[in-house]
C-alpha positions in Angstrom: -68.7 317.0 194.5 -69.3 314.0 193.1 -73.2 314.4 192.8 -72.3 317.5 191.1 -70.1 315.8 188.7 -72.4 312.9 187.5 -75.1 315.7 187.3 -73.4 317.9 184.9 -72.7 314.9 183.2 -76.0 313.6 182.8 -77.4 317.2 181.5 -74.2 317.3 178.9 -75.4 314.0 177.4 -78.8 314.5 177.4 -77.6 317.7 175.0 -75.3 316.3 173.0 -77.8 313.5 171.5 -80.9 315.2 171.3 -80.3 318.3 170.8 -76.9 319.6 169.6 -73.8 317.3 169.1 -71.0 319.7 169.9 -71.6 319.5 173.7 -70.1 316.1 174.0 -66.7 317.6 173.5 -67.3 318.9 176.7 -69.8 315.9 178.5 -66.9 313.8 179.8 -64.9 316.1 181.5 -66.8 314.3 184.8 -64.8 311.4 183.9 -61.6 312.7 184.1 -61.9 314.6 186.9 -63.0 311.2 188.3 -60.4 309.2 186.9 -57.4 311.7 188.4 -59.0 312.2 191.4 -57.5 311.2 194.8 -60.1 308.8 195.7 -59.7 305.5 196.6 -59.6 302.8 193.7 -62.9 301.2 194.9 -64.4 304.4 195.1 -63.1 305.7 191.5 -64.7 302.5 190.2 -68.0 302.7 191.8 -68.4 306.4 190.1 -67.0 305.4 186.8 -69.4 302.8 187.2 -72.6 305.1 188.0 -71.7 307.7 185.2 -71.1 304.8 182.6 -74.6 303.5 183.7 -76.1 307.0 183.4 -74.9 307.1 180.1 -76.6 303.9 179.4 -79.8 305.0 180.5 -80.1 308.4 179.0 -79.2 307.5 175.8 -80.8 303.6 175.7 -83.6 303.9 177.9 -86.2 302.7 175.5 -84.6 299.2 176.2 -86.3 299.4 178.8 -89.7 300.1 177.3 -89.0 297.4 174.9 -88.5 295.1 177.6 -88.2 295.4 181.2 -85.7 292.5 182.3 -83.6 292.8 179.3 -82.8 296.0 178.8 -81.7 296.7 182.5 -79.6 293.7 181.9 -78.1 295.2 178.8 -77.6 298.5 180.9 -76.1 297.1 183.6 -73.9 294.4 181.5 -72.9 297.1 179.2 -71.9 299.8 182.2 -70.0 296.5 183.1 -67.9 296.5 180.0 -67.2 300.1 179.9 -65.6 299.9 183.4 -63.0 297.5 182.4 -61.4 300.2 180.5 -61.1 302.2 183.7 -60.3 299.2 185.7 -57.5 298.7 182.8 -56.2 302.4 183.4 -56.1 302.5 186.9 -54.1 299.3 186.7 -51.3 300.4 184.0 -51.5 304.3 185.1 -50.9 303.4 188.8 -50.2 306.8 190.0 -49.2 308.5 186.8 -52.0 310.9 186.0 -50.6 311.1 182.3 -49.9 307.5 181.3 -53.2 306.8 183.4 -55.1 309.3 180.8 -53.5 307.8 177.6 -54.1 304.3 178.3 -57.6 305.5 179.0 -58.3 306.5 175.5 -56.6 303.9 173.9 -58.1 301.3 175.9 -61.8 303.0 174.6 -61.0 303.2 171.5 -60.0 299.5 171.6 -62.9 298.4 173.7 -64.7 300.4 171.0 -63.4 298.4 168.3 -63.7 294.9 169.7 -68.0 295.9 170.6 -68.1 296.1 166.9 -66.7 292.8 166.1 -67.0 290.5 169.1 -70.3 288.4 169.6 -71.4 290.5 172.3 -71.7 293.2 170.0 -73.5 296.7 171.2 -71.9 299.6 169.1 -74.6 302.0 169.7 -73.2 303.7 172.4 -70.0 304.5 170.3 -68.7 308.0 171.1 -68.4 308.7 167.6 -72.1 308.0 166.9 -73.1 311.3 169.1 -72.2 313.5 166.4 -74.8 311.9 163.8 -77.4 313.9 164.7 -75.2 316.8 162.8 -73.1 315.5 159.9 -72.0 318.4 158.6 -69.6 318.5 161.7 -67.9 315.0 161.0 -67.1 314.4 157.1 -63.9 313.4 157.8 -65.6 310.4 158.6 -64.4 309.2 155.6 -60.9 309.0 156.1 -61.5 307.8 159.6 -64.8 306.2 161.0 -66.8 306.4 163.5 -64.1 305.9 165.6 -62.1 309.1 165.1 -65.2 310.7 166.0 -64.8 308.5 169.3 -61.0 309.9 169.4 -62.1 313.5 168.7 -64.8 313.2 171.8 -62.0 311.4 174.2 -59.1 313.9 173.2 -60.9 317.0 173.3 -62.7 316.6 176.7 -58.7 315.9 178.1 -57.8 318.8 176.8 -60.2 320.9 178.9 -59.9 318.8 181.6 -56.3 319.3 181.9 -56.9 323.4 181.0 -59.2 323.4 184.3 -57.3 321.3 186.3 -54.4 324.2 185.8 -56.6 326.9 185.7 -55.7 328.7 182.8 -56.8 328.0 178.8 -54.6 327.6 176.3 -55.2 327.6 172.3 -54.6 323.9 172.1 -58.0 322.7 173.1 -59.7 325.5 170.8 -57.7 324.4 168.0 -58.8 321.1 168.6 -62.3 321.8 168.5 -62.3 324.1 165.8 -59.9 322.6 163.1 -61.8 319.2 163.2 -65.1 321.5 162.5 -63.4 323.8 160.1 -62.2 320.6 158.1 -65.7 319.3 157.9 -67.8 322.3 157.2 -64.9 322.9 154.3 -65.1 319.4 152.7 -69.3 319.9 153.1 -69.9 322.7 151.8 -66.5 322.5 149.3 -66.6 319.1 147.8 -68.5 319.2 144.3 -70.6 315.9 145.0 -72.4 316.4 141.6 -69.8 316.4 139.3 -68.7 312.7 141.1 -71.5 311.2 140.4 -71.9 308.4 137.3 -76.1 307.4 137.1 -78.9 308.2 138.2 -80.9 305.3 140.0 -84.6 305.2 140.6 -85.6 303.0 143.7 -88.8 301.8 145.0 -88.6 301.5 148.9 -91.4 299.8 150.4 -92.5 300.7 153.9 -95.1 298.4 156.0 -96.3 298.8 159.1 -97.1 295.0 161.1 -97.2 295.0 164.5 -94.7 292.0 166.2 -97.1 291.3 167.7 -99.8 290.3 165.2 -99.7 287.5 162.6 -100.3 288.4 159.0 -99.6 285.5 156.7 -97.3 285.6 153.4 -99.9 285.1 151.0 -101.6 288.2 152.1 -98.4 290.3 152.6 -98.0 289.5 149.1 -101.5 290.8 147.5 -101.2 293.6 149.6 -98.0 294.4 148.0 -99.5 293.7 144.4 -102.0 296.1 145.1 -100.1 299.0 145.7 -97.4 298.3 143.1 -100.2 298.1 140.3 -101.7 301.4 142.1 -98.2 303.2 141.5 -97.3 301.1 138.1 -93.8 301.4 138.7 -92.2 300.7 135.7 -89.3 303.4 135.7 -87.8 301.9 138.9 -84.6 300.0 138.6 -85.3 298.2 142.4 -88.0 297.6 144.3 -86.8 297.2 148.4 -88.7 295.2 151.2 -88.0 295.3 154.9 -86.3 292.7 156.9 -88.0 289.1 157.0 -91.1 290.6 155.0 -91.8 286.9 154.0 -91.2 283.9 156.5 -93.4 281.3 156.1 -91.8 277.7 155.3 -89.3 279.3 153.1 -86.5 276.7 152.1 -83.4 277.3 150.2 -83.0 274.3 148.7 -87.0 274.7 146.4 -87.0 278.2 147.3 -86.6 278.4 143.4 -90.0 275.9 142.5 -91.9 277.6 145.1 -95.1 279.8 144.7 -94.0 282.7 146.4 -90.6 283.1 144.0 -92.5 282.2 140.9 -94.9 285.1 141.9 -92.6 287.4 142.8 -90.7 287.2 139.2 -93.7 287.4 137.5 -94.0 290.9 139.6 -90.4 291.6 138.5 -91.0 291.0 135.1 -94.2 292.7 134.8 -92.8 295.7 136.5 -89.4 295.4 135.2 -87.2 296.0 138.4 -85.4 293.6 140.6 -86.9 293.2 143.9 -85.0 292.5 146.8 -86.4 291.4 150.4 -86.3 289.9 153.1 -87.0 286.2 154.2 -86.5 283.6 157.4 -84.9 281.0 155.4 -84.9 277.4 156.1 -82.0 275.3 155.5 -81.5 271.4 156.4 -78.5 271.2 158.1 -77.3 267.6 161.1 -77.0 270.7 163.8 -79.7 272.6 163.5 -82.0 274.1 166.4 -85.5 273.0 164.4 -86.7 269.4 164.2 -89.4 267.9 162.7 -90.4 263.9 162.2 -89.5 263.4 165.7 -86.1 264.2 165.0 -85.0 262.5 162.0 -85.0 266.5 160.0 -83.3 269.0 161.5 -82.4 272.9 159.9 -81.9 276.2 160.7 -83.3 279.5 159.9 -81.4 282.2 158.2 -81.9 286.2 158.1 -81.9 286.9 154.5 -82.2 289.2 151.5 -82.9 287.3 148.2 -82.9 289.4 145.2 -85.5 288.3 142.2 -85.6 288.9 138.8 -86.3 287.0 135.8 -82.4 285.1 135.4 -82.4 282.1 136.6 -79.8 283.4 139.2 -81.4 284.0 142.7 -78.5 286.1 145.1 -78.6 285.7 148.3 -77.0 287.7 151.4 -77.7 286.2 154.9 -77.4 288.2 158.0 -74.0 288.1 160.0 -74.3 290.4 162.8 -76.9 289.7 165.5 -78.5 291.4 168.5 -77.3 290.0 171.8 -79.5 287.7 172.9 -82.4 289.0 171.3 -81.3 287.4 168.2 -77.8 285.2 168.8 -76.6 284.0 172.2 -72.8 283.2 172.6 -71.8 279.9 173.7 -70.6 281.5 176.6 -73.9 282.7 178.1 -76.1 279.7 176.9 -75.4 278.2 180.6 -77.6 281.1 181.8 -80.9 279.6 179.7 -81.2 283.3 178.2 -84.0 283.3 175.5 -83.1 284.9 172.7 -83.5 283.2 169.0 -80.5 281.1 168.7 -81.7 280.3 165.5 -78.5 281.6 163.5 -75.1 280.7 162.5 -71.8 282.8 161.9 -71.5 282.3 158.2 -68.3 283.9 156.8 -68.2 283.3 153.3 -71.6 284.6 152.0 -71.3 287.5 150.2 -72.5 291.5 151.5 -73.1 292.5 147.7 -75.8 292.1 144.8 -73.9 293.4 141.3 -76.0 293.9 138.4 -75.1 296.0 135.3 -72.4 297.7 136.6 -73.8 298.3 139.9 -72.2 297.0 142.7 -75.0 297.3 145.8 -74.1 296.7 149.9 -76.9 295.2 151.5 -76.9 295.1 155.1 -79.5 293.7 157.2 -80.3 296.0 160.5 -78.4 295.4 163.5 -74.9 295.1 160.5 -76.1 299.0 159.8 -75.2 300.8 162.7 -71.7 298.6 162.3 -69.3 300.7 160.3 -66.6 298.0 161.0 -68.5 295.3 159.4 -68.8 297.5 156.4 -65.6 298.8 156.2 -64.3 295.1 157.0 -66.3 293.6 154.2 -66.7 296.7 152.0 -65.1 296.1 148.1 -66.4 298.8 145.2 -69.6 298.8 145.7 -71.4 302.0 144.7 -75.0 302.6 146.5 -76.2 301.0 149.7 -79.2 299.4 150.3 -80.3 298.9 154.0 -83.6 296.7 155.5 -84.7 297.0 158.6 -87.9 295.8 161.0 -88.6 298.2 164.0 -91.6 296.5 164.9 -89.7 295.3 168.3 -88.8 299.5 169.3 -93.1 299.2 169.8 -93.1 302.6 167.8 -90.7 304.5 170.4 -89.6 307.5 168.5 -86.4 308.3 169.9 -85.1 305.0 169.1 -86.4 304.9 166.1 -84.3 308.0 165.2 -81.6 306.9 166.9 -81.2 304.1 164.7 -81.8 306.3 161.5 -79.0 308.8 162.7 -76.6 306.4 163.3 -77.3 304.5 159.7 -76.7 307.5 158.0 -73.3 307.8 159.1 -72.5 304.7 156.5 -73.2 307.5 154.0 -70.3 309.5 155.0 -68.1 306.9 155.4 -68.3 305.4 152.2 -69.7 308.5 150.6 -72.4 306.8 148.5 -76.6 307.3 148.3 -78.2 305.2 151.1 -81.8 303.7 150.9 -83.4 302.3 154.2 -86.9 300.3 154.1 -88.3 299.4 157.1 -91.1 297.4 158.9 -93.0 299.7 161.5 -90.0 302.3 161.5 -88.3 304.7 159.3 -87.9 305.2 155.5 -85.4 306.7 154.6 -82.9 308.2 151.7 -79.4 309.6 152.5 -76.9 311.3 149.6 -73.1 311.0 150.6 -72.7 313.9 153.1 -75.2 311.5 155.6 -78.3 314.6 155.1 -81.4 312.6 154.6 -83.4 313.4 151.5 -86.9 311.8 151.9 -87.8 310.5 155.2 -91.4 308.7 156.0 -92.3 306.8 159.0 -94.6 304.1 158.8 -98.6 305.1 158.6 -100.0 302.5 156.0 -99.8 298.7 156.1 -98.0 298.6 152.8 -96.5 301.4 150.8 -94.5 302.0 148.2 -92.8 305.1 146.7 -90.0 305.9 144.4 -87.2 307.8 145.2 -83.8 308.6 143.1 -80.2 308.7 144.3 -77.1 308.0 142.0 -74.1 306.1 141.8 -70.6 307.1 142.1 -67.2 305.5 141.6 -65.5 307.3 145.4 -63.1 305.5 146.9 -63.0 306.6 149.9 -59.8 306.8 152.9 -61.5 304.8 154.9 -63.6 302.2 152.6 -59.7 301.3 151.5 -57.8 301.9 154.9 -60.1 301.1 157.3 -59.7 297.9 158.6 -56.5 299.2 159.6 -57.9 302.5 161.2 -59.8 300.8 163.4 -57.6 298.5 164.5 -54.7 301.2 165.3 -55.7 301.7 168.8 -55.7 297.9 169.5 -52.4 297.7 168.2 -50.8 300.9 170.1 -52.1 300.2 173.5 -50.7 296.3 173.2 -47.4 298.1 172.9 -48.1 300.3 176.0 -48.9 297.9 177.9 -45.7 295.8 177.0 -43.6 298.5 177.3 -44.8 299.3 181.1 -45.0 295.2 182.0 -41.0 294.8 180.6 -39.5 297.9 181.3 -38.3 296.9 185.1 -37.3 294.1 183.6 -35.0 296.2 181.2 -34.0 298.6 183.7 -33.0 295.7 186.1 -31.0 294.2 183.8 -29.4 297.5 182.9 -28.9 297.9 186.9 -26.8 294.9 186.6 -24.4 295.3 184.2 -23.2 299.0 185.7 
């Protein structure tokens, strides 16, 4: 039974991201039928524990390409993390198949909420993001997030659980299937996208294409660039976008503004007339920081950025606030471990997510904060177009992460229903409109190339760019109430005992 359980469950997976989205309303029926079973607790655990990790590996086994050690650590920790939400439901739901089932999904849709925001972040996996491989099917994603997809998978797969368990099928489950579809194949197909929108916006996104592994220094990076840009004399573009750390050679904030390198690059903005905005490894002096040099007496740090340039004397900058799990940032927590990953950044609160310029108001985000839609929504204010950088040079050109990563970007489109421009180092280039459907898409062939592409501004406010940061908090909120009402309810109904 159970082989044939964790089976079915692989197949339904395997379907519902790569091929067609839908069949994840269905994929975790294994889990229920796990989770109500009248196994042991150990032995509910241990298969809750081999389908999570199935998951995992079906979805995110290119970690494993990427590298060996670490990604069947992340597997394993992340199968790990899951299982406390089952450990949590077996605890509270004792032997009450019902409360046991609605603690379950509110304890996911919590765990969901603190991967997003915790600094142990992985919100890849998110239920919700399943369905990005066919937005027409989730445009209510903007009144809810990625987590109502997430509630949507959770509450349908119940449903037919419970249907099966009885043995007969009621109209309930259809309905909710089909009115969550109907709602956004309506709003796709219904809402007049055109008539919302204020300019239209002409974008240079630059895609390159260097290896991790190879070193190519800034100074050539930077003729290259001027090549092409000359070859495609791009004077009608408003911006011109670079990947992630495109420059990060001995870049400090505090001359960045007398150095060579910005004094070029305005004199490429102002020749070309467009703002360019890229991304730099940027030092900073600072008594803590992990870099040293004169034998210790200078010590800074080095900061994931986007500067924009133009020819003000104004020079924004955004620096990166999410990071990769050890790959880029590793807690406090885990440092006793000696895990090598950068540790070369700092959680900085107060820097700013937005460049604004003439009445634009852009959200940059930096590529791990893309596939966050709680960052956004958490730091989100009016803006209307996002910009997106990215460097895939450590997915070693694997494909289906690569488009893993795109599909999952995209969903920031619906959310906040605004035009989304990706440029990327050795990955994907991308534009999105506000329904999520990518418009051009290119992935990286050329060392250096530039093209122009044209989205448009809008002044939507969406549900959930407004309401948001107290959507996804919700479920937090409701199953801390649960669980309070289960821990003090003997405690009422003793004291009731007492005075009869």
């Amino acid at each position: 039974m159970l082989l044939i359980l964790l089976l079915s469950f692989s197949l339904l997976i395997y379907l519902s991201w790569y091929n067609f989205s839908l069949f994840v309303l269905i994929a975790w029926i294994p889990l229920f039928k796990i989770l109500n079973s009248d196994w042991s607790k150990i032995k509910i655990i241990a298969s809750t524990y081999t389908l999570f990790a199935i998951y995992n590996l079906v979805v995110t086994y290119w970690l494993i390409e990427w590298d060996t050690l670490k990604g069947i650590s992340v597997i394993a920790i992340n199968s790990l993390l899951m299982e406390s939400v089952v450990i949590l439901s077996l605890f509270v739901g004792k032997d009450n198949s019902v409360l046991r089932n609605v603690t379950f999904v509110l304890a996911w849709l919590a765990f969901e909420h603190i991967h997003h925001i915790w600094s142990f972040t992985w919100p890849w996996l998110t239920l919700g993001n399943t369905f990005s491989i066919q937005p027409i099917f989730i445009q209510w994603y903007k009144f809810t997030g990625v987590l109502g997809g997430s509630f949507w998978v959770l509450i349908s797969n119940l449903s037919f659980y419970e249907q099966i368990k009885k043995g007969k099928f009621k109209i309930t489950s259809a309905l909710i299937v089909l009115v969550p579809m109907a709602l956004s194949i309506t709003m796709y197909f219904g809402d007049d996208i055109v008539s919302k929108r204020t300019n239209c916006i002409r974008v240079g996104v630059m895609l390159t294409n260097f290896s991790s592994d190879e070193y190519v220094s800034d100074s050539i990076k930077l003729e290259l660039v001027k090549e092409e840009i000359l070859k495609k004399d791009p004077k009608n573009l408003k911006y011109m976008l670079f990947p992630e750390t495109f420059f990060k050679e001995n870049i400090w904030a505090d001359g960045f503004a007398f150095s060579k390198l910005y004094k070029e690059l305005q004199s490429l903005s102002k020749a070309t007339h467009t703002k360019i905005m890229s991304g730099y490894f940027l030092n900073r002096e600072e008594e803590d920081g992990i870099y040293q040099q004169g034998n210790g007496l200078f010590k800074f740090n080095q900061y994931n950025s986007v500067i924009q340039i133009d020819t003000s004397i104004s020079i924004p900058i955004k620096l990166k606030k999410v990071f990769i799990p050890i790959q880029e940032y590793t807690p406090s927590y885990l440092q006793v471990f000696d895990i090598q990953g950068y540790t070369n950044f700092k959680l900085l609160s107060g820097n700013k997510d937005y460049f604004k310029d003439e009445g634009q108001k852009i959200f940059m985000s930096i590529c791990y904060e893309s596939v966050n839609g709680i960052f956004f929504s958490d730091r989100w204010t009016d803006e209307n177009l996002i910009f997106m950088i990215a460097s895939e040079a450590f997915l070693r050109g694997n494909s289906i992460a690569m488009q893993q990563y795109q599909n999952i970007c995209r969903l920031r489109a619906i959310e906040f229903s605004k035009f989304l421009f990706k440029s990327s180092n050795a990955g994907i280039r991308s534009v999105s409109d506000e329904r999520g459907e990518v418009v051009n898409f290119k992935r990286a062939s050329k060392s250096v190339e530039l093209l122009s592409y044209v989205g448009h501004t809008n002044n939507v406010k969406t549900f959930y760019s407004t309401w948001g940061w107290l959507t996804n908090k919700l479920p937090v909120f409701v199953l801390a109430i649960l669980i309070l009402f289960i821990i003090f309810l003997p405690v009422i109904g003793s004291k009731s005992k007492f005075v009869d």
